[in-house]
C-alpha positions as CSV (number, residue, x, y, z in Angstrom):
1,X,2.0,-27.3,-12.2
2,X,3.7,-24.4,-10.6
3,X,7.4,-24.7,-8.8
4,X,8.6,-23.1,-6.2
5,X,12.0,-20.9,-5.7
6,X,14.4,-21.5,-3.1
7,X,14.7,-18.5,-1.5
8,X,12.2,-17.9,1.7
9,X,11.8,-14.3,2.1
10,X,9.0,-13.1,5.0
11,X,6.5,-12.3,3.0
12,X,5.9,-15.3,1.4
13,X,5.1,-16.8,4.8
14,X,2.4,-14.1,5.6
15,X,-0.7,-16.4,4.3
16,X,-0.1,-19.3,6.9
17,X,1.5,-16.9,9.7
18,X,-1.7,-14.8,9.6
19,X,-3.7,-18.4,9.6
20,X,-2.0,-19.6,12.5
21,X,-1.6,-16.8,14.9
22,X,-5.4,-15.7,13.9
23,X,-6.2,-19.0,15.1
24,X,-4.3,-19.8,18.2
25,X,-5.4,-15.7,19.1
26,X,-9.0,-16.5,18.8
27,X,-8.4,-19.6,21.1
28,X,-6.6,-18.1,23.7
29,X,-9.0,-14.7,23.7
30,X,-12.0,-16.4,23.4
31,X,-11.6,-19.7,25.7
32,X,-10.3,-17.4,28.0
33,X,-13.3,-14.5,28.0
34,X,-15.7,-17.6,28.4
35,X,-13.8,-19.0,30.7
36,X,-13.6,-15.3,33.2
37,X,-17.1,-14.9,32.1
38,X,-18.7,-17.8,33.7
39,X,-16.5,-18.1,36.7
40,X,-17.8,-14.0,37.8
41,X,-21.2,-15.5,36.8
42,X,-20.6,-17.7,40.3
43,X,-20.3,-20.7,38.4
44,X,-18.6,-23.8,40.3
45,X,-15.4,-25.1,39.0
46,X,-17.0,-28.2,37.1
47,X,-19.4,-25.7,35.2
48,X,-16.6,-23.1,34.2
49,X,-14.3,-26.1,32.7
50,X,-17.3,-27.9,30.5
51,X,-17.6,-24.5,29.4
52,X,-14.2,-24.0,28.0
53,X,-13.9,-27.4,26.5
54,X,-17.3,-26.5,24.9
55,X,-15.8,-23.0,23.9
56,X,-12.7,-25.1,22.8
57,X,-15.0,-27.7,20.5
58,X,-17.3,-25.6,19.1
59,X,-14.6,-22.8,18.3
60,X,-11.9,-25.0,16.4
61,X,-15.1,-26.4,14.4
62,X,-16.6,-23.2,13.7
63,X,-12.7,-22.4,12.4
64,X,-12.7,-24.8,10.4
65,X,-15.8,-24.8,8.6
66,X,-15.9,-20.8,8.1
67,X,-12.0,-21.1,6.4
68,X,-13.1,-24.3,4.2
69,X,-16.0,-22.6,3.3
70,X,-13.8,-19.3,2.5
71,X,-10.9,-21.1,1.2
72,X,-13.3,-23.4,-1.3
73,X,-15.2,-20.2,-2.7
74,X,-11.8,-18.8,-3.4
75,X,-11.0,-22.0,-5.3
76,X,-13.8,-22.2,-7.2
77,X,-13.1,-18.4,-8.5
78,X,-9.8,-19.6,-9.1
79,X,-10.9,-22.8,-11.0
80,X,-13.3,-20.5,-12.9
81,X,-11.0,-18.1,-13.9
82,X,-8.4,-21.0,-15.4
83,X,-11.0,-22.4,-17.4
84,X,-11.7,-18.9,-18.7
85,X,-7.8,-18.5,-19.1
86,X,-7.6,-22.4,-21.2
87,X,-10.6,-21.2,-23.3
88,X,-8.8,-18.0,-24.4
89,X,-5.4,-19.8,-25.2
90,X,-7.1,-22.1,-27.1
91,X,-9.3,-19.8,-29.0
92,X,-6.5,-16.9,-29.7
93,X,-3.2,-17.5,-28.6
94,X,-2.0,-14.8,-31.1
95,X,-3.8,-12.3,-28.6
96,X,-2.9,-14.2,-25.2
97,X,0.7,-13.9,-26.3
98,X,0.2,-10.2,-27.0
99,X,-1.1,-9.8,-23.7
100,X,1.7,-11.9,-21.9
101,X,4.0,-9.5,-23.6
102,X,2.5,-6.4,-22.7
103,X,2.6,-7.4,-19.1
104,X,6.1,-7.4,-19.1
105,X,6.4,-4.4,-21.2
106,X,4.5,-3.0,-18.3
107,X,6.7,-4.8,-15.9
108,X,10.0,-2.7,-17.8
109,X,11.0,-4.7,-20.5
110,X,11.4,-3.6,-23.6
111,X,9.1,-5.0,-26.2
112,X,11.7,-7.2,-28.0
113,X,12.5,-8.9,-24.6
114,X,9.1,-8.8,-23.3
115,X,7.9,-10.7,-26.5
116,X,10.6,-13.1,-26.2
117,X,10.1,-13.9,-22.3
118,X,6.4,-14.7,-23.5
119,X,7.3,-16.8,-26.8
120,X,9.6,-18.9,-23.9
121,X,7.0,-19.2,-20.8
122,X,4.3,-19.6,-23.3
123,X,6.3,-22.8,-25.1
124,X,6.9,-24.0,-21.8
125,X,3.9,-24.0,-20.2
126,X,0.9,-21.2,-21.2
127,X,-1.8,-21.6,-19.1
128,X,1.1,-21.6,-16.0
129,X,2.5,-18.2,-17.3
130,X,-0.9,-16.7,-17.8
131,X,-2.1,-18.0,-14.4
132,X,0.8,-16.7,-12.8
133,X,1.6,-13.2,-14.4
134,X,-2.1,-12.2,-15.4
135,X,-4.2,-13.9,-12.6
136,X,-1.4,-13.9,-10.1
137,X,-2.7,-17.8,-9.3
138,X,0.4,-19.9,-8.2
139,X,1.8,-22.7,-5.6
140,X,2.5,-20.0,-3.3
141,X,-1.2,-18.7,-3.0
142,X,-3.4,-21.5,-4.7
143,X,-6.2,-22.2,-2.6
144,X,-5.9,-25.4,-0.7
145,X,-9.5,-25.7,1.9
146,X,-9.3,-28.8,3.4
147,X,-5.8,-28.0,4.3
148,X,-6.3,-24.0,5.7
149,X,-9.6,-26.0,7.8
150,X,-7.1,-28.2,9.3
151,X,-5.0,-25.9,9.9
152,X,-7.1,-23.1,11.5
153,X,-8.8,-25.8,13.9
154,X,-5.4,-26.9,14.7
155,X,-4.2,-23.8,15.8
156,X,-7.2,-22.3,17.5
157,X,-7.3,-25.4,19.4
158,X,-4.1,-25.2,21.0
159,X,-5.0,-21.6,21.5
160,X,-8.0,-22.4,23.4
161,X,-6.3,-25.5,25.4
162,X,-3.8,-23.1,27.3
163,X,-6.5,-21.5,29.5
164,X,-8.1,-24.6,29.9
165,X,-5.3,-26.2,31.2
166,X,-5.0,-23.5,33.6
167,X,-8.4,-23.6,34.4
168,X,-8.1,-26.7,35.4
169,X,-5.1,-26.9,37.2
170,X,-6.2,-24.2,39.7
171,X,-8.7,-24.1,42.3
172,X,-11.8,-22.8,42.2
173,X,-11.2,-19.2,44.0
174,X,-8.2,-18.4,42.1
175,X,-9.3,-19.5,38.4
176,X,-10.2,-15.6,37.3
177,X,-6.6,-14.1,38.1
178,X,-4.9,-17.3,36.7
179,X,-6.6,-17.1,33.9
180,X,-6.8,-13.5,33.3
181,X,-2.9,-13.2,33.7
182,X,-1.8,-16.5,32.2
183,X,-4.0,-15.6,29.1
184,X,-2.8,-12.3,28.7
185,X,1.1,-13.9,28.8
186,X,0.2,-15.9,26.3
187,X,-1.5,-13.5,24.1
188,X,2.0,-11.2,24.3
189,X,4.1,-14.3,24.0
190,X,2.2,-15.0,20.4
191,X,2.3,-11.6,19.5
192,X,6.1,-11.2,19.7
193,X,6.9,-14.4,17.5
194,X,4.2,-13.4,14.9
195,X,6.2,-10.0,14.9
196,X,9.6,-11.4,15.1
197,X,8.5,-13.8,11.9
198,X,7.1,-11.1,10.2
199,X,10.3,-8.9,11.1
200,X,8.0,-6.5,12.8
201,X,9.3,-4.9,16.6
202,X,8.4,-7.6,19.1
203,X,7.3,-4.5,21.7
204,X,4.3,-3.3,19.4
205,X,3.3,-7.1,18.3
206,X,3.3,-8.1,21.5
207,X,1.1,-5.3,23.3
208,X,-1.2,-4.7,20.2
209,X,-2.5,-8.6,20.9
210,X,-2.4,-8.4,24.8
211,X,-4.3,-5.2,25.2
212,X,-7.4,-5.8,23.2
213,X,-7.1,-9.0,25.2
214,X,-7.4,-7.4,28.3
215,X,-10.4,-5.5,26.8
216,X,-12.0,-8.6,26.1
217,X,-11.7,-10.7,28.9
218,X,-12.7,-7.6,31.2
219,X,-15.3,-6.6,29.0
220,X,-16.2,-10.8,29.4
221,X,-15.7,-10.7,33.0
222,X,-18.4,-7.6,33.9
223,X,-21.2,-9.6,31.7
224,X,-20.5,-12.0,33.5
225,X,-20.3,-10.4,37.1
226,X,-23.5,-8.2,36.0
227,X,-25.7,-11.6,35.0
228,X,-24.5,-13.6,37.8
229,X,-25.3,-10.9,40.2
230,X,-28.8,-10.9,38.6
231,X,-29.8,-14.2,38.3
């Protein structure tokens, strides 16, 4: 119903980019926490890896359940206020073009151009106009669940799977300082290309992400130190 303009501009991009790096973030940081944790618990190597593919399963599900869920109540708001929107054009268009008008009015038209901007989008398409200019509803922002699941399980498992990998690949002894460093590289690496996409400074992204990082996986790490110690 809704077309899109050819310009890209940043900010039309911040709805996925937040997605995705909120995602992959929450992979890495919490694959890796799990991962630190249970290796200072004294765990042996088998036992720390099933519990970062566990971390890795149960994470990109949770993802994608919490955004479909999320996603579909905003589309049912959505859906709700459209029908409210088609019941109103249909009962008095007289008034929805009034208020069309006095949108753009608002917007800094004057009111024999604002009138005649509405007269047009209404002849065109109403309910499109209204969606877009009084709800702010259009392609750019509709809600789309399965797709934003998908996607956030996507990207929080490839998150999660870099530690892994690492855990994996290295032995046993050496698995909390791989980790811990690889993890924390990764975290600054994803914070500089959200920034640079967003067209914030790469410095700030890039230690905002890897500090709390830090925090998490030590914070992980002396749980897991204090309850290995105990048991």
């Amino acid at each position: 119903m809704f077309e899109r303009h050819g310009s890209r501009h940043r900010s039309q991009r911040g709805g996925w980019l937040r997605a995705a790096v909120l995602g992959a973030n929450d992979g890495i940081l919490s694959t890796a926490s799990l991962i630190v944790g249970v290796a200072s618990a004294n765990a042996d190597h088998a036992a720390i890896v099933t519990a970062g593919v566990a971390g890795l399963v149960a994470g990109a599900l949770s993802m994608a359940a919490g955004e479909y869920v999320s996603v579909s109540s905003q589309r049912d708001a959505e859906n709700a206020d459209l029908r409210i929107e088609r019941m109103e054009l249909a009962n008095d268009p007289t008034g929805e073009r009034a208020e069309l008008a006095a949108i753009y009015r608002h917007r800094g038209l004057d009111a024999e151009l604002a009138l005649k901007v509405a007269d047009q989008l209404t002849a065109k398409d109403a309910l499109e106009a209204h969606a877009r200019d009084e709800l702010g509803i259009s392609a750019l922002n509709t809600a789309r669940p399965v797709q934003a699941a998908l996607a956030s399980a996507a990207s929080f498992a490839a998150g999660a799977a870099l530690p892994l990998v690492v855990a994996v690949a290295v032995p046993h002894p050496m698995i909390n300082r791989a980790v811990t460093s690889s993890s924390l590289a990764f975290l600054a690496l994803l914070g500089a290309v959200a920034a640079r996409t967003g067209g914030a400074p790469l410095g700030k992204g890039a230690l905002r992400i890897a500090f709390w990082g830090a925090f998490a996986m030590g914070l992980t790490a002396a749980v897991g130190k204090l309850f290995g110690t105990a048991l």
